[in-house]
The first five atom37 places (N, CA, C, CB, O) and aatype in JSON, in Angstrom:
{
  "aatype": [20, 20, 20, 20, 20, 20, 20, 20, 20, 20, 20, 20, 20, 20, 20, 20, 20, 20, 20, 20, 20, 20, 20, 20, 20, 20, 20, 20, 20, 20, 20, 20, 20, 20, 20, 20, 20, 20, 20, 20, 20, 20, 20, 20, 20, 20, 20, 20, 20, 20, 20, 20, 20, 20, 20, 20, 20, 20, 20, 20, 20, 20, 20, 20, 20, 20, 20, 20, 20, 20, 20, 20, 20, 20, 20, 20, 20, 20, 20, 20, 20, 20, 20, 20, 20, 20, 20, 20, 20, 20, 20, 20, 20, 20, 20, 20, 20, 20, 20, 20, 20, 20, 20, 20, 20],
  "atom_mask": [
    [1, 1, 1, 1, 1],
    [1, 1, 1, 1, 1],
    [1, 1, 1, 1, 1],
    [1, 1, 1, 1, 1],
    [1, 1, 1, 1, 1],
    [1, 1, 1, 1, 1],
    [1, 1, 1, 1, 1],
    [1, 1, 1, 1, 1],
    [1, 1, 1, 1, 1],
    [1, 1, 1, 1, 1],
    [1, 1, 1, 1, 1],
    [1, 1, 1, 1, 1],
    [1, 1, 1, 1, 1],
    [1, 1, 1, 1, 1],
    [1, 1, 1, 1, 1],
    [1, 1, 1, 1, 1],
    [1, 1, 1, 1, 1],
    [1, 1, 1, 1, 1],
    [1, 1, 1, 1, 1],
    [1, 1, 1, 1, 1],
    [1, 1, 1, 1, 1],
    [1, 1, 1, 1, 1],
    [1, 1, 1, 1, 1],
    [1, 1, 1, 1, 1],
    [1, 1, 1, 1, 1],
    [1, 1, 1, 1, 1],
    [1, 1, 1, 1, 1],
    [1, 1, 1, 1, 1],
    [1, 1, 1, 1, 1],
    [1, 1, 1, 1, 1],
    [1, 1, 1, 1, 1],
    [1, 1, 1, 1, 1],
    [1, 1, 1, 1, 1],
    [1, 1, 1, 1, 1],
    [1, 1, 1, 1, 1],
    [1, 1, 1, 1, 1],
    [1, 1, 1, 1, 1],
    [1, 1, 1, 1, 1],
    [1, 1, 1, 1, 1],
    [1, 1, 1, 1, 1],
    [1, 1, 1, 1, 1],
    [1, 1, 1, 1, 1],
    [1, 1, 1, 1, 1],
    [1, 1, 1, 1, 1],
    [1, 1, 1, 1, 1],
    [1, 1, 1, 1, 1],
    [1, 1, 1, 1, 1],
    [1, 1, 1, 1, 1],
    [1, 1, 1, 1, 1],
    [1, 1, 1, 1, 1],
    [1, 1, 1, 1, 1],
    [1, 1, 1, 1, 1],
    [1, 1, 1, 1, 1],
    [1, 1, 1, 1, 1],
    [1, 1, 1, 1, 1],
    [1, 1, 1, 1, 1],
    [1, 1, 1, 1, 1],
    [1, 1, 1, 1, 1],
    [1, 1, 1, 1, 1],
    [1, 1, 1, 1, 1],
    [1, 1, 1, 1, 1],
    [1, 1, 1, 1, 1],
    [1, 1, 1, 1, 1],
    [1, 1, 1, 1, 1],
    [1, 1, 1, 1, 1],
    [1, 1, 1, 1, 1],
    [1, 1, 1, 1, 1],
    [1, 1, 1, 1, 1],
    [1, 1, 1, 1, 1],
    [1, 1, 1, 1, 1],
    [1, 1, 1, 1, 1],
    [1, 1, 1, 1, 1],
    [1, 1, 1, 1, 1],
    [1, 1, 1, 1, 1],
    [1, 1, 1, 1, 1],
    [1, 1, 1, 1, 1],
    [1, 1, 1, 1, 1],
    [1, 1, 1, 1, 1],
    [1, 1, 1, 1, 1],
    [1, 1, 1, 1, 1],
    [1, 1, 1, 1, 1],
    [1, 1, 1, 1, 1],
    [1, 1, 1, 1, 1],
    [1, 1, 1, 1, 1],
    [1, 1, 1, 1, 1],
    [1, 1, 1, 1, 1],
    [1, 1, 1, 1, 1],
    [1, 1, 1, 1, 1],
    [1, 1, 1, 1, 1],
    [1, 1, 1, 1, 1],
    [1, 1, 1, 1, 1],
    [1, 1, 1, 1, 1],
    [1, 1, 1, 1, 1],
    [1, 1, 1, 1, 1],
    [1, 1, 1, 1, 1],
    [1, 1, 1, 1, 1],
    [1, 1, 1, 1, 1],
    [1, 1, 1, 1, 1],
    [1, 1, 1, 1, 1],
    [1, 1, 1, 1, 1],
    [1, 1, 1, 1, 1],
    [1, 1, 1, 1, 1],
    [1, 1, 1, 1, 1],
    [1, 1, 1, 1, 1],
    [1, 1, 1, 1, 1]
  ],
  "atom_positions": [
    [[59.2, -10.11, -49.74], [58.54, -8.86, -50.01], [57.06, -9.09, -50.3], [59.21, -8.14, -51.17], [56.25, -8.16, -50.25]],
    [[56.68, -10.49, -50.64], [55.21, -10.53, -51.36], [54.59, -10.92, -49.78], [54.91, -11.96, -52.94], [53.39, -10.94, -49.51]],
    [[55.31, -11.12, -49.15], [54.38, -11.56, -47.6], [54.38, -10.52, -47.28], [54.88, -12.54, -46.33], [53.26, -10.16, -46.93]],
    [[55.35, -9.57, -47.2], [54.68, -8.45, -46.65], [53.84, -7.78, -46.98], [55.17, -7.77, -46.45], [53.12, -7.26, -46.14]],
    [[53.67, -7.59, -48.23], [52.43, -6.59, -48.79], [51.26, -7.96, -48.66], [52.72, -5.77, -50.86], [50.65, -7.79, -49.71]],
    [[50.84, -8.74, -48.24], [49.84, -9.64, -48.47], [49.46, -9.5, -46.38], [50.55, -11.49, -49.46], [48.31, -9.57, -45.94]],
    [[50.58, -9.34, -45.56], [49.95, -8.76, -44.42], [49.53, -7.56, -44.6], [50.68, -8.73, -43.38], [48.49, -7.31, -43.99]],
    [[50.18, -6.33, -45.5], [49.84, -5.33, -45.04], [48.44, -5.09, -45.59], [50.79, -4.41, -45.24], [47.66, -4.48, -44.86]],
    [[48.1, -5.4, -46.54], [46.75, -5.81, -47.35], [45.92, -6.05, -46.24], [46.8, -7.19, -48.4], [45.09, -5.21, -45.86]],
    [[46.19, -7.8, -45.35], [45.36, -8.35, -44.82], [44.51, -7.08, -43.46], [46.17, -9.73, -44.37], [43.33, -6.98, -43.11]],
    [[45.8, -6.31, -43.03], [45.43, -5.23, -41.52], [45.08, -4.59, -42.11], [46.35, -4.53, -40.42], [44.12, -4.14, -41.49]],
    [[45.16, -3.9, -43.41], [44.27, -2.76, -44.15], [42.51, -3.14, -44.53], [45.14, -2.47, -45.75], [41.6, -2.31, -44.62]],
    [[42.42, -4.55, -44.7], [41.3, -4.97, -44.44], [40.59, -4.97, -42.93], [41.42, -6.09, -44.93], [39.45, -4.59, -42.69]],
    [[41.47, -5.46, -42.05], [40.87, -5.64, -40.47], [40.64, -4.47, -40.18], [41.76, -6.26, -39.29], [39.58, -4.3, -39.59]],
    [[41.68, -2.95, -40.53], [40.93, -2.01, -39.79], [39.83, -1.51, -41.06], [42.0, -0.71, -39.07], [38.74, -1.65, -40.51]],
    [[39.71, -1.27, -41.71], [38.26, -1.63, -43.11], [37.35, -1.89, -42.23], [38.33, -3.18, -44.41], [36.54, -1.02, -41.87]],
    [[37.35, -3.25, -41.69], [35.95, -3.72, -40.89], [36.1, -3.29, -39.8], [35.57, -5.19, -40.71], [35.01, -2.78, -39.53]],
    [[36.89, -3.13, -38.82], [36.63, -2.52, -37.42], [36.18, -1.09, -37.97], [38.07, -2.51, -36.26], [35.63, -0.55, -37.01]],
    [[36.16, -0.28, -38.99], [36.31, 1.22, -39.0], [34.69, 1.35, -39.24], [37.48, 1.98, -40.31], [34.01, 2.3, -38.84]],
    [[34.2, 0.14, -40.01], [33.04, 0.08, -40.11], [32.09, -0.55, -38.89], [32.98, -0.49, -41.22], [30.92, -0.18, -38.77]],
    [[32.64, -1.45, -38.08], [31.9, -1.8, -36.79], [31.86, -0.42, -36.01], [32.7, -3.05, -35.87], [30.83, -0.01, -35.49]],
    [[32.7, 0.08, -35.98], [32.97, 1.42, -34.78], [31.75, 2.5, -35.58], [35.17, 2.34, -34.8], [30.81, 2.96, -34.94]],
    [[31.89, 2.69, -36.56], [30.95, 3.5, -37.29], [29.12, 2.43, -37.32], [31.87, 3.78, -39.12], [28.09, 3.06, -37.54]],
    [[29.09, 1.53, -37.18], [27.97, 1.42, -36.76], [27.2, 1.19, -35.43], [27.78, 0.81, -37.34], [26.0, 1.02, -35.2]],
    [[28.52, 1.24, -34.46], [27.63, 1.01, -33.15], [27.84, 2.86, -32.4], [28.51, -0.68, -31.88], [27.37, 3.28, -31.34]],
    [[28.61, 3.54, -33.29], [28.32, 5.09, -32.64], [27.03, 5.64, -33.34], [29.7, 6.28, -32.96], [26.5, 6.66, -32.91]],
    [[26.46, 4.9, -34.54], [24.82, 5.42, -34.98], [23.97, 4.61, -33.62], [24.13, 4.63, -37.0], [23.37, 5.06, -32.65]],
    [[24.24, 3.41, -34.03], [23.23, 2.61, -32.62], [23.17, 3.25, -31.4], [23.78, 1.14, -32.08], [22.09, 3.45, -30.85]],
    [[24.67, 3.73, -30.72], [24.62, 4.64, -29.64], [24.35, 6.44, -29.73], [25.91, 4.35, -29.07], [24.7, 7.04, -28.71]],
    [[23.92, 7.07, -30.57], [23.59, 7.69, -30.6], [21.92, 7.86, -31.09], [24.48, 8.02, -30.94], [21.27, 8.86, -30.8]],
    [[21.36, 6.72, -31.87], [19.84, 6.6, -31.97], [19.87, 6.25, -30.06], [19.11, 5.03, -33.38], [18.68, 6.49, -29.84]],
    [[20.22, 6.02, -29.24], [19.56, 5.11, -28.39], [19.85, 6.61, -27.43], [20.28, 3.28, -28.01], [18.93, 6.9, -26.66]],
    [[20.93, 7.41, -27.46], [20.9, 8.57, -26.78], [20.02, 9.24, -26.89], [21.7, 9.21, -26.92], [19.59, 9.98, -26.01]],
    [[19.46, 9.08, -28.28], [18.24, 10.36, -28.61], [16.75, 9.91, -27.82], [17.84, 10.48, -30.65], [16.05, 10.75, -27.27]],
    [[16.46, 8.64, -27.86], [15.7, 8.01, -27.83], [15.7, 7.79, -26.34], [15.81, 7.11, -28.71], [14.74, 7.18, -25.87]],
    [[16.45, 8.13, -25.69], [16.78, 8.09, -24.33], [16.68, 9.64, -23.85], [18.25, 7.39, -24.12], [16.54, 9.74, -22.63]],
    [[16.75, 11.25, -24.8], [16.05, 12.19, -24.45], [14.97, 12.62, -24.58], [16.4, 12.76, -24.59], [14.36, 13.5, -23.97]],
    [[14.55, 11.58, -25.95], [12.97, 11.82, -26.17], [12.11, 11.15, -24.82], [12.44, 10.99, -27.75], [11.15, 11.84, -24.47]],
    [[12.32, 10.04, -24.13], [11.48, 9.33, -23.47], [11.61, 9.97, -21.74], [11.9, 7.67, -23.76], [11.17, 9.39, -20.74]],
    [[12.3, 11.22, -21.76], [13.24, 11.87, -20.24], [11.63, 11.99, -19.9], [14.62, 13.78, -20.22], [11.3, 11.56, -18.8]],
    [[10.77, 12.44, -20.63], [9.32, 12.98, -20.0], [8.31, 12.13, -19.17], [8.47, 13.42, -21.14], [7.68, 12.3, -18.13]],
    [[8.44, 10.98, -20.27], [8.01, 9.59, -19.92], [8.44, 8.87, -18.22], [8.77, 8.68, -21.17], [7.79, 8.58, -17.22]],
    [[10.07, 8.79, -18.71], [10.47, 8.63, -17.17], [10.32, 9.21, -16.15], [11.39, 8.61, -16.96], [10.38, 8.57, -15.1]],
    [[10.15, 10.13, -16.15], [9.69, 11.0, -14.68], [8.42, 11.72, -14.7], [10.75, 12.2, -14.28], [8.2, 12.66, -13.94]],
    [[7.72, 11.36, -15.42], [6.33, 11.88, -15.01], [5.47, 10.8, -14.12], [5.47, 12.25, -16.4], [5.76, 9.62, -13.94]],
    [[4.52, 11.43, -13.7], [3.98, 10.89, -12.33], [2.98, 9.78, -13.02], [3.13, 12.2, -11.22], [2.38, 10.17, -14.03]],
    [[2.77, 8.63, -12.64], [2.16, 7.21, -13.03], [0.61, 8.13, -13.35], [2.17, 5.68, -11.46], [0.42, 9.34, -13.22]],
    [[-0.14, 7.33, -13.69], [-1.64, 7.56, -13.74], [-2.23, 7.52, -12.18], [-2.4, 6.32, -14.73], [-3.21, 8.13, -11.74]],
    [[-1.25, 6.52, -11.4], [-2.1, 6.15, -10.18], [-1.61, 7.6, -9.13], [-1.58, 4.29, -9.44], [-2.47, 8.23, -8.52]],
    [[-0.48, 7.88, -9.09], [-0.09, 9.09, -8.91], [-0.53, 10.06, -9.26], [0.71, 9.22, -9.14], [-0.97, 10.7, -8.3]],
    [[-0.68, 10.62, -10.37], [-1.87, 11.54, -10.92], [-3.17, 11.89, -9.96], [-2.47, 10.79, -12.21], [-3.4, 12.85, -9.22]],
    [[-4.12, 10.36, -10.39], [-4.96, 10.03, -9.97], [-5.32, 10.52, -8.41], [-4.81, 8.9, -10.26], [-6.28, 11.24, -8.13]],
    [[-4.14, 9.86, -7.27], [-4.21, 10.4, -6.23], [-3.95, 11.86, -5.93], [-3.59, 9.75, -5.66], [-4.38, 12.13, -4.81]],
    [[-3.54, 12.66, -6.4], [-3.15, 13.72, -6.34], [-4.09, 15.1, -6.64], [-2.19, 13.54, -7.04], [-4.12, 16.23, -6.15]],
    [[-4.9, 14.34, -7.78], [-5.93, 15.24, -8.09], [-7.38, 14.77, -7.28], [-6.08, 15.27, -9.75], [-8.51, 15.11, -7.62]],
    [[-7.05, 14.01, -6.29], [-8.32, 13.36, -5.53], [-8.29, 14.81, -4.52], [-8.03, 11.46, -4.58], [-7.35, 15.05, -3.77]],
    [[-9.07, 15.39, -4.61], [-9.38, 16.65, -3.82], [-10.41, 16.61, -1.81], [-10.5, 17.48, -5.22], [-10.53, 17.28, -0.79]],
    [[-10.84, 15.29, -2.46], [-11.67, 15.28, -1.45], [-10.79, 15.69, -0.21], [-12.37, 13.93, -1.36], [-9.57, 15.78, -0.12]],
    [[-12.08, 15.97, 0.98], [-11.01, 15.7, 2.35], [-11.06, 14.82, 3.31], [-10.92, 16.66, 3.16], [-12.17, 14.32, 3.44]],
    [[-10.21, 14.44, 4.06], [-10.44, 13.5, 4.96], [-11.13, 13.88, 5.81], [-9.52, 13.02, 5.45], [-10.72, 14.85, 6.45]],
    [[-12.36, 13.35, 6.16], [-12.62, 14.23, 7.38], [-12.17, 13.32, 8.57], [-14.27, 14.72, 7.53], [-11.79, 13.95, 9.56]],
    [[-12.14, 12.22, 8.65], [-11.79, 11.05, 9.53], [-10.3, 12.03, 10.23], [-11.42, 9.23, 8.44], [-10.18, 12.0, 11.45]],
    [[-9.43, 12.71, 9.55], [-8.31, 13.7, 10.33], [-8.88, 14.58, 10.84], [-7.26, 14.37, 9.61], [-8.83, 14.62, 12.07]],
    [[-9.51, 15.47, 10.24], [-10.4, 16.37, 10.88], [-11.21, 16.22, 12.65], [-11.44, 16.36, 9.78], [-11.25, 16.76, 13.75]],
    [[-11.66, 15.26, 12.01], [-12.94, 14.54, 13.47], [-11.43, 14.07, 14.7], [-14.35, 12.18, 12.66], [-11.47, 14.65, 15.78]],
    [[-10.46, 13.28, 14.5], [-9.23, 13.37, 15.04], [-8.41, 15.02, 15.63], [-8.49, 12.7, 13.9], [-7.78, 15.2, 16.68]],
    [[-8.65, 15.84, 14.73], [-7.87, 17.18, 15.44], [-8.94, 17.53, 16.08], [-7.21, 18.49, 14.52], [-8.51, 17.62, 17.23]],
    [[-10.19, 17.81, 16.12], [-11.33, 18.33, 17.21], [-11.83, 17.58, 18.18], [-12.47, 18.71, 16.65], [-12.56, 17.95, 19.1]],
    [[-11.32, 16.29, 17.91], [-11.51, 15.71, 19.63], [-11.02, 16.11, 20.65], [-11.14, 14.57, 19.93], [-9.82, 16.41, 20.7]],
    [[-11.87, 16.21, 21.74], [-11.54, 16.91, 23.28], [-11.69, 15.74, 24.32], [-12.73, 18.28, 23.77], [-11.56, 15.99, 25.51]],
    [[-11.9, 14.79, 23.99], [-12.04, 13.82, 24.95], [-13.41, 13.03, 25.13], [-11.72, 14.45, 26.11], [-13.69, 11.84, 25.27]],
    [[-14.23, 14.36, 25.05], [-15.98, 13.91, 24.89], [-16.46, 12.93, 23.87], [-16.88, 15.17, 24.48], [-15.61, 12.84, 22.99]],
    [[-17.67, 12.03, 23.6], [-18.03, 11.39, 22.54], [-18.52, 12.54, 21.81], [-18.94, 10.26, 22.77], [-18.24, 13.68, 22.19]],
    [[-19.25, 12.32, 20.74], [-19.89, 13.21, 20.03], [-21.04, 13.44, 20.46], [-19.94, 12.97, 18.88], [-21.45, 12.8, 21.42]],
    [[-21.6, 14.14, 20.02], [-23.28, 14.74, 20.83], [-24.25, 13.75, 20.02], [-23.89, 16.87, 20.43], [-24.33, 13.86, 18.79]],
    [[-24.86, 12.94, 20.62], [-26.23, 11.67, 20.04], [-25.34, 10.63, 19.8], [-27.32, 12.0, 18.36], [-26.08, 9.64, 19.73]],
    [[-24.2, 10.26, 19.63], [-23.52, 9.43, 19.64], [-23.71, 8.27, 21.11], [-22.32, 10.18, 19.41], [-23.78, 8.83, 22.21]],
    [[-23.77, 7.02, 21.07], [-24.21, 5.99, 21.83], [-22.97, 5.98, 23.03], [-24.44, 4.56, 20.86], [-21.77, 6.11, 22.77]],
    [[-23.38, 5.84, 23.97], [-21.97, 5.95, 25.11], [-21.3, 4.47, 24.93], [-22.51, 6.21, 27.12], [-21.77, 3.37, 24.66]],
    [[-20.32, 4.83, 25.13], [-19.03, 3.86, 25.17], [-19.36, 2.54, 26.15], [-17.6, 4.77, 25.85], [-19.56, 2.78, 27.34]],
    [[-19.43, 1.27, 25.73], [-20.03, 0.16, 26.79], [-18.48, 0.08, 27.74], [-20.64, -1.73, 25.83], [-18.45, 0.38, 28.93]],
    [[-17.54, -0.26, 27.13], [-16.41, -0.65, 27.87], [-15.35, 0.12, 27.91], [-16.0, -1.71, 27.51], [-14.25, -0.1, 28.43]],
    [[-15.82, 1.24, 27.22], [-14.48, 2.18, 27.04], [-14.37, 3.11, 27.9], [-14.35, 2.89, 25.81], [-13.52, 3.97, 27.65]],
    [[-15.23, 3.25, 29.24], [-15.12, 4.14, 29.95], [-14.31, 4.14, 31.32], [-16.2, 4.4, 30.05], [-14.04, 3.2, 32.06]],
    [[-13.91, 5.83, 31.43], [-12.41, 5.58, 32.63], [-12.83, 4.98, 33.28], [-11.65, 6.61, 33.53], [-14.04, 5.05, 33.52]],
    [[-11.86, 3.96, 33.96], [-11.64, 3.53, 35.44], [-11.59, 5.01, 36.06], [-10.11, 2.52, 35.74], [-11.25, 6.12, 35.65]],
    [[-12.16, 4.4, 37.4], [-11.9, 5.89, 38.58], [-10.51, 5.28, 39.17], [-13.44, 6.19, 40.24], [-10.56, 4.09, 39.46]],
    [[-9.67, 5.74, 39.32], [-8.53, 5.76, 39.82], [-8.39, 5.49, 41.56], [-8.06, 7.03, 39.35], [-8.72, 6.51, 42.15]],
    [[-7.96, 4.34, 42.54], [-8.11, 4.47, 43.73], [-6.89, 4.83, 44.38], [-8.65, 3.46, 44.18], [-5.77, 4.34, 44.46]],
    [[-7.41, 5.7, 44.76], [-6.01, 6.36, 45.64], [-5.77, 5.64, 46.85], [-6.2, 7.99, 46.16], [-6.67, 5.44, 47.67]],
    [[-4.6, 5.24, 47.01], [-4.16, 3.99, 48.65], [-3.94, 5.28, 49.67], [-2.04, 2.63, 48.55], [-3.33, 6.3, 49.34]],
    [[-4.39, 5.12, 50.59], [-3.92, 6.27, 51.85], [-2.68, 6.07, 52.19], [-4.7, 6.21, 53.27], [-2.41, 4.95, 52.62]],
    [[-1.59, 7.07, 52.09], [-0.37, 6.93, 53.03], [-0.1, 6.82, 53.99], [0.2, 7.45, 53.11], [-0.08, 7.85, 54.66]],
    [[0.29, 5.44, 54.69], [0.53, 5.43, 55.87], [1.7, 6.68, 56.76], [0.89, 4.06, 55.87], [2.73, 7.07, 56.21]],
    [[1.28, 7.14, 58.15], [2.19, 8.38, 58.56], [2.8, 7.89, 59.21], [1.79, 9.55, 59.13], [2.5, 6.79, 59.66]],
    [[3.86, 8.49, 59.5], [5.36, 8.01, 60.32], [4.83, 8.16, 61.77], [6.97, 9.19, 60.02], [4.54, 9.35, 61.82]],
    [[4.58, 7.68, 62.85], [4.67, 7.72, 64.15], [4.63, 9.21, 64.47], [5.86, 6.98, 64.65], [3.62, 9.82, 64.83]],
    [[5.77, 9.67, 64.31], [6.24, 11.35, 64.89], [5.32, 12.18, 64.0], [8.16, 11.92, 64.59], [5.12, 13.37, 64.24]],
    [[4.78, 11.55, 62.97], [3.89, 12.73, 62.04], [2.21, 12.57, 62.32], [4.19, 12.43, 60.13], [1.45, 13.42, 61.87]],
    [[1.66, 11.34, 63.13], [0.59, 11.8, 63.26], [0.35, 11.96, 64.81], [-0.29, 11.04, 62.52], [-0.75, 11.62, 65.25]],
    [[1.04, 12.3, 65.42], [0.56, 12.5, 67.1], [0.73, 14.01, 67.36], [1.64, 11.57, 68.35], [1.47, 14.76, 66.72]],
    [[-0.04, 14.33, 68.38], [-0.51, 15.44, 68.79], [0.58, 16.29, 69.26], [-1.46, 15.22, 69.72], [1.5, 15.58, 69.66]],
    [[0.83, 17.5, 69.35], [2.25, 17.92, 70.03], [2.01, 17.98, 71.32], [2.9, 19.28, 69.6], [0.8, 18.03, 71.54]],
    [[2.8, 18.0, 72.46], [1.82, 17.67, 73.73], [1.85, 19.49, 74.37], [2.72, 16.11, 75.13], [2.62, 20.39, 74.04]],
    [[0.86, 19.51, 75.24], [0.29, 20.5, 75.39], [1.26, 21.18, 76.89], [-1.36, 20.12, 75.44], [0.95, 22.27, 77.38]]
  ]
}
């Protein structure tokens, strides 16, 4: 009878300390939940460099000068040394016998 009450003692102690481990890692997990909604702003807000680019207003004009090209250089602009079309040579088609003779008269 004295062993038993000296186990039941001993598990009345073990859950004692587990009741107290469990009770201190649901504060730890709940500071770290909070602390994990305080910082939600932090995580998803846009970097500085993001920011940064975003509020860069300027414009490109380098796209611009790209959508109004027609093919032409620009007006005072220096002509192109090597960049200019080839003329294209057209080969003459040779005609079939029956297609270039005269019909006879």
């Amino acid at each position: 009878m004295e062993g038993l009450r000296q186990t039941l003692e001993a598990m009345r102690m073990t859950m004692l300390d587990q009741t107290k481990t469990i009770a201190e890692l649901t504060s730890q997990l709940s500071i770290a939940r909070a602390s994990k909604q305080m910082n939600r702003g932090k995580r998803f807000a846009p970097t500085t460099e993001q920011r940064d680019l975003l509020n860069n207003r300027s414009t490109d004009s380098r796209a611009d000068e790209k959508d109004g090209f027609d093919g032409n250089p620009p007006f005072g602009s220096p002509p192109a040394s090597s960049g200019e079309p080839k003329k294209k040579t057209v080969t003459k088609k040779s005609k079939k016998k029956s297609e270039g003779r005269k019909p006879p008269k």
